[in-house]
KEKE-3310 file (N, C-alpha, C; in steps of 0.2 Angstrom, whole numbers, plus 5000, padded with zeros to 4 digits):
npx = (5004:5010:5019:5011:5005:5015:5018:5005:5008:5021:5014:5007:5017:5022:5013:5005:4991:4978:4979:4966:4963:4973:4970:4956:4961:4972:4961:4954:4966:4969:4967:4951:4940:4933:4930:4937:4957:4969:4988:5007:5012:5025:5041:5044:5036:5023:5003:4994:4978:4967:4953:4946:4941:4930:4925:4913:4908:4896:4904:4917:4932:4931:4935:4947:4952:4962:4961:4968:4966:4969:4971:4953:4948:4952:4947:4934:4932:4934:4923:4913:4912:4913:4903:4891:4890:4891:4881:4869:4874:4877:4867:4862:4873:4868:4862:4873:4882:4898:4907:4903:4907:4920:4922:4920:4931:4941:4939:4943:4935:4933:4932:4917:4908:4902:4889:4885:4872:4864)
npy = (4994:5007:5010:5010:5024:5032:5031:5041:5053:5055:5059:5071:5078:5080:5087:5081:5076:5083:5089:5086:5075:5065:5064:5056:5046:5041:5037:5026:5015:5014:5004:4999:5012:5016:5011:5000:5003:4992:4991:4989:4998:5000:4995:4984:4977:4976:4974:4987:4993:5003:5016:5019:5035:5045:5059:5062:5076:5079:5072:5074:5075:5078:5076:5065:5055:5045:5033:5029:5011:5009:5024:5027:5019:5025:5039:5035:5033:5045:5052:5049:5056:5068:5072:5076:5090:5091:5085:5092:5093:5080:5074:5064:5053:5047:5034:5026:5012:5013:5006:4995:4996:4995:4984:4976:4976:4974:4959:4958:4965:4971:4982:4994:4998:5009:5019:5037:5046:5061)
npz = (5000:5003:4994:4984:4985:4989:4973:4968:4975:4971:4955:4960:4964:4952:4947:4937:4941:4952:4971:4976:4968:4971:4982:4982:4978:4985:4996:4988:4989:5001:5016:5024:5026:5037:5055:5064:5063:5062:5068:5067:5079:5086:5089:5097:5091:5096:5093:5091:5094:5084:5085:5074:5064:5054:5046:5033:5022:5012:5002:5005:5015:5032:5045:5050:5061:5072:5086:5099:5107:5122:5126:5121:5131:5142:5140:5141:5154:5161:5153:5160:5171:5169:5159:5162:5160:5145:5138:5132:5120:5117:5114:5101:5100:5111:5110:5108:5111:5119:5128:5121:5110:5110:5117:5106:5098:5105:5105:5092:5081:5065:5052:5048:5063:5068:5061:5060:5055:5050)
capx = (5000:5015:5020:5005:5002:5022:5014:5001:5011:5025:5010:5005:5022:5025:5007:5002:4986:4976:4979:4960:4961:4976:4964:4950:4965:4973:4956:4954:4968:4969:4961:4943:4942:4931:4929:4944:4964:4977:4993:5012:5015:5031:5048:5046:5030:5015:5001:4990:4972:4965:4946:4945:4933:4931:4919:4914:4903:4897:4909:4922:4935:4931:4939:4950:4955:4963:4962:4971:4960:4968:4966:4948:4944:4952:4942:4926:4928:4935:4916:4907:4915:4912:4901:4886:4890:4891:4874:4863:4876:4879:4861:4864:4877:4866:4861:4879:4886:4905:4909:4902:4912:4928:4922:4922:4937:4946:4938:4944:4928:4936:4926:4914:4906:4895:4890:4880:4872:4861)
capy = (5000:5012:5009:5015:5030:5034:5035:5044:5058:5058:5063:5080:5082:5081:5090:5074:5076:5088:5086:5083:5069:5063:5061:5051:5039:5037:5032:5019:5012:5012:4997:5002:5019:5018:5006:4997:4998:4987:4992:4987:5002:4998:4993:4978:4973:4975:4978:4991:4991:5008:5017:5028:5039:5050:5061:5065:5079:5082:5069:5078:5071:5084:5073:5060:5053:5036:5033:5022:5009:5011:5029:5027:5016:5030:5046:5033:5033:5052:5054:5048:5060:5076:5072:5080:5098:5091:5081:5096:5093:5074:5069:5060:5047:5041:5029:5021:5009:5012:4999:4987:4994:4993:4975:4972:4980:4968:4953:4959:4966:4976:4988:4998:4997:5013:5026:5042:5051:5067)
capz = (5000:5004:4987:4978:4988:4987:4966:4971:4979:4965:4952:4964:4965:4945:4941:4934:4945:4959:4977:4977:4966:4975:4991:4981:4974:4993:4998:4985:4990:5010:5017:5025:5029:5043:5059:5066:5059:5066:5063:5069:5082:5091:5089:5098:5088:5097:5087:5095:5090:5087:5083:5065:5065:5047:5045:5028:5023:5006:4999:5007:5022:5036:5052:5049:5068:5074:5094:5102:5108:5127:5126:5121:5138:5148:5138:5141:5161:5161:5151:5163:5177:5165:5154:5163:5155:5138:5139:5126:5114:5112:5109:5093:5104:5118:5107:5105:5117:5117:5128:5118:5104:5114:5117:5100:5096:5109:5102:5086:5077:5059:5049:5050:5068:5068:5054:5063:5048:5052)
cpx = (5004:5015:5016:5006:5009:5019:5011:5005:5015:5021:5009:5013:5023:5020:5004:4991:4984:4978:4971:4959:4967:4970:4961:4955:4967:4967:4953:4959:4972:4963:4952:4943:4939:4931:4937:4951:4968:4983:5000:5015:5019:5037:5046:5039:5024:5012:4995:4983:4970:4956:4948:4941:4936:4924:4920:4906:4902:4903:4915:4925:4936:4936:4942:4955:4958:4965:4963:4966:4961:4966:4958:4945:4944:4948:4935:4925:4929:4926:4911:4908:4911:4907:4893:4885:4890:4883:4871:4868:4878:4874:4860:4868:4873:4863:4866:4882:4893:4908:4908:4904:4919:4928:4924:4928:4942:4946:4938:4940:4934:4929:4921:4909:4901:4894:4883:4878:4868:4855)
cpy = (5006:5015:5014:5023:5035:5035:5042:5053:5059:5063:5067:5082:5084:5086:5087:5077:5081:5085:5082:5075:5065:5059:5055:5044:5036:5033:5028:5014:5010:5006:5002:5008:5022:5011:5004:4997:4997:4990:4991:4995:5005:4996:4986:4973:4971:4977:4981:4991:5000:5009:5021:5028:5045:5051:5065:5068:5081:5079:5072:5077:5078:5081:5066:5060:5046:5036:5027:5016:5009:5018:5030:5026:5023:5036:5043:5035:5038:5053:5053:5053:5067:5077:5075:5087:5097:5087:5086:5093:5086:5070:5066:5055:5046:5038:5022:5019:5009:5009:4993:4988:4994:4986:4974:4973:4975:4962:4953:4959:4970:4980:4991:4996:5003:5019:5029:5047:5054:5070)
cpz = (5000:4997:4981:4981:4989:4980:4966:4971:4975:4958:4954:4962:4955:4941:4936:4936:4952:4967:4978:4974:4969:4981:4988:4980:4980:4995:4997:4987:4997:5013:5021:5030:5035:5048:5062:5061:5065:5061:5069:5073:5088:5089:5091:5096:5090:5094:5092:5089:5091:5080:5076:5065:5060:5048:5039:5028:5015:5003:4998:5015:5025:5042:5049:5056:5070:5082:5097:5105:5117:5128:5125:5127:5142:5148:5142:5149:5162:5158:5154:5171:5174:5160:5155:5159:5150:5134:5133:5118:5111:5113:5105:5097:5109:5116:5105:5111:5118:5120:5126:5112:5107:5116:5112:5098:5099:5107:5096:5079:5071:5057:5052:5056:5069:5064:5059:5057:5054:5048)
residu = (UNK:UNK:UNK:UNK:UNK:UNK:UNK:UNK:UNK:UNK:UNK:UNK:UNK:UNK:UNK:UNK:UNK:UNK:UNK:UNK:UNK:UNK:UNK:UNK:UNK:UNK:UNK:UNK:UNK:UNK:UNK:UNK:UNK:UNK:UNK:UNK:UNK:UNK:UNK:UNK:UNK:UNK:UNK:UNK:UNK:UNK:UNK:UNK:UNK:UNK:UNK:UNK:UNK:UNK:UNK:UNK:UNK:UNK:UNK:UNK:UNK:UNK:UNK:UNK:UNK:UNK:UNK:UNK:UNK:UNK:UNK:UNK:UNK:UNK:UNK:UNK:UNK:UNK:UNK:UNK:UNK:UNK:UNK:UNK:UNK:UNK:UNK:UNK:UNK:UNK:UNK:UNK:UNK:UNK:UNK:UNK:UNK:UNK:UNK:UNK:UNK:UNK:UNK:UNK:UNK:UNK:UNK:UNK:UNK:UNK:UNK:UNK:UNK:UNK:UNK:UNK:UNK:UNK)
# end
């Protein structure tokens, strides 16, 4: 995958191609662009599991995030300490169990685990 996407970026760089079609061509060619990536995050080769969270708007990448899957746990219990001030505004999420996407993620769930449209 490196390889292609090294391509990719010699084209912008030659004027071959837009960055924007750049982006759409990266995207074809990264594995699933939402839900779970695994990837070798260490020297001594563990492989750390983390969350991707993209948000596209108008077929257009606004947020592109990957959160570790142990940072996740600890935002989750910090969220429940502070999360009373944030209540009006994450209406749309009290519907998503995130320790039971954190379960799955441990028991080694991939792709796409939850799409919030509006």
């Amino acid at each position: 995958m490196k390889e292609e996407i090294r391509k990719i970026l010699k084209m912008v760089e030659e004027k071959k191609i837009t960055a924007e079609e750049a982006e759409k061509l990266i995207d074809l060619v990264e594995p699933e662009n939402t839900g779970l990536m695994q990837y070798d995050s260490s020297a001594n080769g563990n492989n750390e599991k983390f969350l991707r969270i993209k948000v596209v708007e108008n077929g257009a990448n606004k947020v592109n995030v990957n959160i570790p899957l142990s940072l996740l746990e600890v935002g989750l219990k910090l969220g429940t300490q502070v999360g009373a001030q944030f209540e009006p505004k994450l209406e749309a999420l009290k519907n998503i169990d995130f320790n039971e996407i954190v379960q799955s993620i441990k028991n080694g769930a991939q792709g796409k685990l939850v799409e919030v449209r509006r």
